[in-house]
C-alpha positions in Angstrom: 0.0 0.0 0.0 2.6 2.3 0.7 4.5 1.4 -2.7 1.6 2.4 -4.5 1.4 5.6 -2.6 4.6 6.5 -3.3 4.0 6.0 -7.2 1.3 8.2 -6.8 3.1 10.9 -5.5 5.8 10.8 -7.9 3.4 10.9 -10.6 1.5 13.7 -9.2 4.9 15.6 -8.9 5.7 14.8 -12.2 2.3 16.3 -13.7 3.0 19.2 -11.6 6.1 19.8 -13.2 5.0 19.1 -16.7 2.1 21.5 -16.1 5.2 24.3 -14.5 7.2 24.0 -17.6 4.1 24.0 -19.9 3.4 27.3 -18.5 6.3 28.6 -18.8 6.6 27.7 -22.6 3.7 28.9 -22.9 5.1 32.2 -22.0 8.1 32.0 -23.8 10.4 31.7 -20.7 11.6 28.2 -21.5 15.0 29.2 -20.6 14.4 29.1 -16.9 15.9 26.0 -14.6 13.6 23.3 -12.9 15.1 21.7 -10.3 18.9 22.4 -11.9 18.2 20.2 -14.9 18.9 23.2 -17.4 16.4 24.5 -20.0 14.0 21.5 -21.1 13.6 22.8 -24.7 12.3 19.4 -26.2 9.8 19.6 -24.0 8.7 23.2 -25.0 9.3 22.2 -28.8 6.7 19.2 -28.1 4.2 21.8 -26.2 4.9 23.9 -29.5 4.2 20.5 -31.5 0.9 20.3 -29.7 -0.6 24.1 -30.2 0.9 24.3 -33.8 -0.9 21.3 -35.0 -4.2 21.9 -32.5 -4.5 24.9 -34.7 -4.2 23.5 -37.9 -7.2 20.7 -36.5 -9.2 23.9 -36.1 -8.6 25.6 -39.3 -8.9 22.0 -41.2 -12.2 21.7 -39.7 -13.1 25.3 -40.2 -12.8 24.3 -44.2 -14.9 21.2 -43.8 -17.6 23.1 -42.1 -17.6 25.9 -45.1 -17.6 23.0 -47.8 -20.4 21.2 -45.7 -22.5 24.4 -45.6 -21.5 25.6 -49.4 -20.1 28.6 -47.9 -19.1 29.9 -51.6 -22.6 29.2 -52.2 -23.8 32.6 -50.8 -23.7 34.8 -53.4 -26.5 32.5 -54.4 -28.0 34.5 -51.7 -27.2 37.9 -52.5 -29.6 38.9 -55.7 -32.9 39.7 -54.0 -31.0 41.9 -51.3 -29.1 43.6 -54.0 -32.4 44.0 -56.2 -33.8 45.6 -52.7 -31.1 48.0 -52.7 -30.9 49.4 -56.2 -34.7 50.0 -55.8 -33.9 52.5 -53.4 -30.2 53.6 -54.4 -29.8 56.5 -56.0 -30.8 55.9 -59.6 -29.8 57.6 -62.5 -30.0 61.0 -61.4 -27.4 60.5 -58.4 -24.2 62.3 -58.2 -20.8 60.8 -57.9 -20.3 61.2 -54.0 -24.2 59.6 -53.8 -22.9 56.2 -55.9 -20.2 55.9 -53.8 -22.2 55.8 -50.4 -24.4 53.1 -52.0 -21.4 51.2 -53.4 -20.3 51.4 -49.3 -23.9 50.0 -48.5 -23.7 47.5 -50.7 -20.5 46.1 -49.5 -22.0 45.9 -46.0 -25.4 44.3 -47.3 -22.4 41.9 -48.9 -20.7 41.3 -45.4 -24.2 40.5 -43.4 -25.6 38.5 -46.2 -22.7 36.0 -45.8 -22.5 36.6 -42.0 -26.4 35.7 -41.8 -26.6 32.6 -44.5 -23.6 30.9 -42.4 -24.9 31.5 -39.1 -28.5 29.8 -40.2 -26.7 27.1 -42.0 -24.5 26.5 -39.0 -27.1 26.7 -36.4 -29.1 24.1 -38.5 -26.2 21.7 -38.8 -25.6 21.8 -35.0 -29.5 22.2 -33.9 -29.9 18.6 -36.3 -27.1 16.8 -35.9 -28.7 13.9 -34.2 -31.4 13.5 -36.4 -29.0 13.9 -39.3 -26.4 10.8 -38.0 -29.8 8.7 -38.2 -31.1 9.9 -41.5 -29.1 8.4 -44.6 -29.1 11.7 -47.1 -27.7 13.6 -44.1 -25.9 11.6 -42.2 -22.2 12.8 -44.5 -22.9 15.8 -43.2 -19.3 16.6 -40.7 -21.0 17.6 -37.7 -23.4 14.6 -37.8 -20.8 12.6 -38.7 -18.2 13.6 -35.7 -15.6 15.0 -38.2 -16.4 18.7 -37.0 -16.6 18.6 -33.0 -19.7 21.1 -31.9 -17.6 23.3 -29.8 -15.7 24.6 -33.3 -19.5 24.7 -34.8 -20.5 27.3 -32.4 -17.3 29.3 -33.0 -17.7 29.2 -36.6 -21.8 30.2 -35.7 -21.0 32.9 -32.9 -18.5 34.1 -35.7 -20.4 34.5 -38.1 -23.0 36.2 -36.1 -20.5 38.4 -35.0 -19.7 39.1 -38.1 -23.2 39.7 -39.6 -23.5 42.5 -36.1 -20.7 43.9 -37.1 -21.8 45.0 -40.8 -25.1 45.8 -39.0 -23.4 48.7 -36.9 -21.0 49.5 -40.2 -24.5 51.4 -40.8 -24.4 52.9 -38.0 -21.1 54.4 -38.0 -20.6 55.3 -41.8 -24.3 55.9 -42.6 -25.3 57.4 -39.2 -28.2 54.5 -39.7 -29.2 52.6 -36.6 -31.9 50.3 -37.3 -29.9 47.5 -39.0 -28.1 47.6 -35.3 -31.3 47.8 -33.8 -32.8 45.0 -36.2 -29.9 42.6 -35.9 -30.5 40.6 -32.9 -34.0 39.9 -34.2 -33.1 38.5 -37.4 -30.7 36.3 -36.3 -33.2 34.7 -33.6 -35.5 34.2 -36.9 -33.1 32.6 -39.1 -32.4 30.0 -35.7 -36.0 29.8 -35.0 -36.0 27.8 -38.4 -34.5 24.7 -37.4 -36.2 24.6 -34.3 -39.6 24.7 -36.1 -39.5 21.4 -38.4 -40.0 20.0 -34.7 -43.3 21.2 -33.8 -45.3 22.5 -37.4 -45.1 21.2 -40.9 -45.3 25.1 -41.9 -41.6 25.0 -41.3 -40.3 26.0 -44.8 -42.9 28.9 -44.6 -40.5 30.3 -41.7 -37.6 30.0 -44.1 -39.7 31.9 -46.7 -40.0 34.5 -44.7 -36.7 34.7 -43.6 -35.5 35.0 -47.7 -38.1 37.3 -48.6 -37.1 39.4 -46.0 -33.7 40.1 -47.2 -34.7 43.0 -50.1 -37.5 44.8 -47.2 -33.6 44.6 -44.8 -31.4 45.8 -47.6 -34.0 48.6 -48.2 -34.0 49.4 -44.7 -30.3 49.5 -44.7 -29.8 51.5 -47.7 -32.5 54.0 -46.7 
């Protein structure tokens, strides 16, 4: 009994030291002494190992979610909130400094479109991705499948909402127009609401309708 007790000191001493000279490679003072046994820089290149290629797991699976969602896809999404904008732009009798306001508004209707469409399609994948594993046509799909862990599917969702407030408030700022700040929350709760609703109505894809006929009323809005 006390053998093993023993062996479990050492090895908690041992993790303790690990976890001391992970900190301090972490902080880029692997130079300093533990215990007199001189820098340990293998071990700080093998902590160095570790973060380098954790980072390169999130950024691989960063591209699988944007190929899973058709990321490129969204400029599929883009026309009707364009067509909303030019229908309130300045039109032909618009000066040069007027055209190149709107071309500034239609960069940020660009930014939230994209910001928007991912956040939905992300929310989706995670809000379904038990039912997906179980369904056949969707079962590929990487967060269903356990190729894309959920925690990086809400970064890449809270990012892209992020992204879709921050356009929102590029209004704001540039245009000295609020209400695409003050609309912003709402619309992203809407696009979510989708996925939740193929659980309780058959009306579902009516909520998604909505949420696509929307875009020209918000790019007006914006623009205006």
């Amino acid at each position: 009994g006390r053998d093993l007790a023993d062996r479990g000191a050492a090895g908690a001493l041992r993790a303790a030291r690990a976890a001391e000279l992970r900190g301090r490679c972490d902080r880029g003072v692997d130079r300093l002494r533990l215990d007199g046994a001189g820098p340990n820089l293998s071990f700080c290149m093998t902590i160095a190992g570790e973060a380098t290629a954790e980072r390169r797991g999130v950024g691989r699976a960063l591209r699988l979610l944007a190929a899973d969602i058709k990321l490129a896809h969204s400029v599929f999404a883009l026309p009707f909130a364009i067509l909303g904008a030019f229908l309130v732009g300045p039109g032909p009798a618009g000066d040069r400094a007027a055209w190149l306001g709107f071309a500034g508004k239609v960069g940020l209707i660009v930014v939230c479109m994209v910001g928007a469409r991912t956040w939905a399609m992300v929310f989706n994948r995670l809000a379904d991705r038990e039912i997906d594993a179980r369904n056949q046509r969707t079962s590929g799909r990487v967060i269903a499948a356990g190729r894309v862990s959920p925690f990086v599917g809400w970064l890449a969702a809270l990012g892209a909402a992020g992204v879709f407030v921050l356009g929102t408030w590029g209004f704001w700022w540039f245009f000295k127009n609020p209400w695409p700040s003050y609309l912003a929350a709402p619309v992203l709760a809407w696009l979510a609401f989708y996925s939740l609703t193929k659980r309780f109505t058959a009306m579902c894809h009516v909520v998604l309708g909505v949420s696509l006929a929307a875009s020209p009323v918000a790019a007006a809005i914006a623009v205006r």
